[in-house]
Each structure stands twice: as C-alpha cells, then as structure tokens.
One Martini backbone bead per residue (centre of mass of N, CA, C, O) as a GRO file, in nm:
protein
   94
    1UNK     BB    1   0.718   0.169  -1.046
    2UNK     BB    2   0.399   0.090  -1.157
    3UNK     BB    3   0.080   0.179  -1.066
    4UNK     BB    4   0.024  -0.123  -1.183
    5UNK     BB    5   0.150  -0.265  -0.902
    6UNK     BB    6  -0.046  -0.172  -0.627
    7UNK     BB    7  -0.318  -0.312  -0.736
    8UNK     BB    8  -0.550  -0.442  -0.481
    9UNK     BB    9  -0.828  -0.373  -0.617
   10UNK     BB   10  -1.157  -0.358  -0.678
   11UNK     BB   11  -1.398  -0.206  -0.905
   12UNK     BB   12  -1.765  -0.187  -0.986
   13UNK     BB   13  -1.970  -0.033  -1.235
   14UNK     BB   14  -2.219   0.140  -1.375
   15UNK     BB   15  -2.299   0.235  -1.707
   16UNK     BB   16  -2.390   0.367  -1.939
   17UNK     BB   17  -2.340   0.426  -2.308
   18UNK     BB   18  -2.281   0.731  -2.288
   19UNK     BB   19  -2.074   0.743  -2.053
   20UNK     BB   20  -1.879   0.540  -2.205
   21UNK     BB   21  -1.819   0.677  -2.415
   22UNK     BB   22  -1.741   0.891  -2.363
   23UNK     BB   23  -1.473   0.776  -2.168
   24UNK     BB   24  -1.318   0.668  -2.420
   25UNK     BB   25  -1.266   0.931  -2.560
   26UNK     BB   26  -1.065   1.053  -2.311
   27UNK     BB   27  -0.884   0.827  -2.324
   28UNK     BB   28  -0.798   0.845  -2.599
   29UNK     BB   29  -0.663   1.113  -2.600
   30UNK     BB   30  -0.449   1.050  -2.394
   31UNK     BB   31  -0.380   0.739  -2.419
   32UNK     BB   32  -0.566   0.567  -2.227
   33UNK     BB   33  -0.718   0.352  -2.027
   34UNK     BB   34  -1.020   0.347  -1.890
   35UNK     BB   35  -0.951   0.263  -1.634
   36UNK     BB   36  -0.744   0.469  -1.570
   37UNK     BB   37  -0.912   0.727  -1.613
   38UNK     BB   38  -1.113   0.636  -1.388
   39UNK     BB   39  -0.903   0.646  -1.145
   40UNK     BB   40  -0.790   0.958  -1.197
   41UNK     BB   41  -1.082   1.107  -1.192
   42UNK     BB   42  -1.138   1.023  -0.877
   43UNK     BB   43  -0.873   1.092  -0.750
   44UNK     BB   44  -0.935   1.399  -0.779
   45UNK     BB   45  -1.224   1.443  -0.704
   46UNK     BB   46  -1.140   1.365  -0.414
   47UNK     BB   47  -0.905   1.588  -0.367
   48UNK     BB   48  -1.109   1.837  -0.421
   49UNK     BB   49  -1.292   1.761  -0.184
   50UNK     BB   50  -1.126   1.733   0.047
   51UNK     BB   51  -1.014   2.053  -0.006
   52UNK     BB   52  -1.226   2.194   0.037
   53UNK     BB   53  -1.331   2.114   0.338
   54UNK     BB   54  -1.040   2.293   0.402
   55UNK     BB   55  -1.230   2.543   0.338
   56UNK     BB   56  -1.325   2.835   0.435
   57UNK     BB   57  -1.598   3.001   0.440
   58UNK     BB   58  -1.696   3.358   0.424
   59UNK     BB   59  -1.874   3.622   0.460
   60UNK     BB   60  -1.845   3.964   0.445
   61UNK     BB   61  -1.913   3.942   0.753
   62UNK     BB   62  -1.764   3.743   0.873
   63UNK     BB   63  -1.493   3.846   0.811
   64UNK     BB   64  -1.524   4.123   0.997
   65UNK     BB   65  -1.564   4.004   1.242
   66UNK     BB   66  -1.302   3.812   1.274
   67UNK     BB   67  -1.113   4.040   1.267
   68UNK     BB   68  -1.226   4.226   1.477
   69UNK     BB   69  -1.184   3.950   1.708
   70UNK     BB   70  -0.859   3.965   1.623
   71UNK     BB   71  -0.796   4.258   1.738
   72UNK     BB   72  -1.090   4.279   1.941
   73UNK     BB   73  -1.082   4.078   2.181
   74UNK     BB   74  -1.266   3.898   2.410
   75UNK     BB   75  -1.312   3.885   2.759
   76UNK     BB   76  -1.289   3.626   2.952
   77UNK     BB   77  -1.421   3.406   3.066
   78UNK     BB   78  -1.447   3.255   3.366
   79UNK     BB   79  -1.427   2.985   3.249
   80UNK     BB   80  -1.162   3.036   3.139
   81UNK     BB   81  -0.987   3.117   3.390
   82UNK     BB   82  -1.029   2.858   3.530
   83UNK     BB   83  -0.901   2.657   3.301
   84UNK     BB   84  -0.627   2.815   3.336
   85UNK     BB   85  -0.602   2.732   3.604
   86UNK     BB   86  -0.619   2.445   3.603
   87UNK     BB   87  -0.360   2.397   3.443
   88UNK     BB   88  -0.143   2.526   3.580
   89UNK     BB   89  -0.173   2.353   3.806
   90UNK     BB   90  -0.146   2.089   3.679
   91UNK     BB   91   0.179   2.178   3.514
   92UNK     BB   92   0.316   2.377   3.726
   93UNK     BB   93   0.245   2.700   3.664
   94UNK     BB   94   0.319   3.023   3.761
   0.00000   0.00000   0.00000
C-alpha cells in the first residue's frame, strides 16, 4: 500500500506566497507534490522535536555532580528507608 491510501484527515492552513513559492521549489526538486513534501516536512519536524524532548541535556557542572552522585550516592534519608519498610511489607519480602 501507498502513504495515500492511509490518508483520512485534512489539515488546511494559510501561507505567504512566498513561503508557497518556496515549497513549490523544495518540492518540485524531490520531485513530490506540494502535498506530499509538507506533509513528510512536518512529520520529521514532529519527530525531531520529540526526540529532542527525550535527550536531557546538562550543563559541564551537572554533569559532574551527576557522576560524583552515581558513584557516591547519598546515604538514604528516614523518608526513603520507612518507604523501604513499607514495601517490604506490602511485598512480603524478607
């Protein structure tokens, strides 16, 4: 099956006449319909912006606290030793 047998929404929007010649250009390169090219340009745009979303980024000193914290964790406060206990419990875990 072909990408346009899938197709079941419109999506309609407003563009300059210069944003349209441009993109007409972009397409006709590919060799894609105006269509086709904006609709491939926003799903990887989506895609792009998504996957940034999953990358943490941290600054030269997060990173090392991060390391310095992985390698020598703090020792657990009352709070988390009690939540501990408390599964343990619930579990019933030796």
């Amino acid at each position: 099956m072909t990408p346009e047998t899938h197709r079941t929404a419109r999506v309609e929007a407003r563009i300059s006449p210069d944003a349209l010649a441009l993109v007409r250009r972009a397409a006709e390169l590919q060799g894609r319909s105006v269509s086709d090219f904006m609709v491939t340009a926003a799903q990887e745009a989506a895609n792009r912006i998504i996957e940034e979303t999953n990358i943490v980024r941290l600054s030269a000193e997060d990173q090392l606290r991060f390391y310095e914290l992985l390698l020598n964790p703090p020792a657990p406060s009352a709070a988390m030793l009690k939540a501990f206990e408390r599964r343990r419990e619930l579990l019933g875990i030796e």
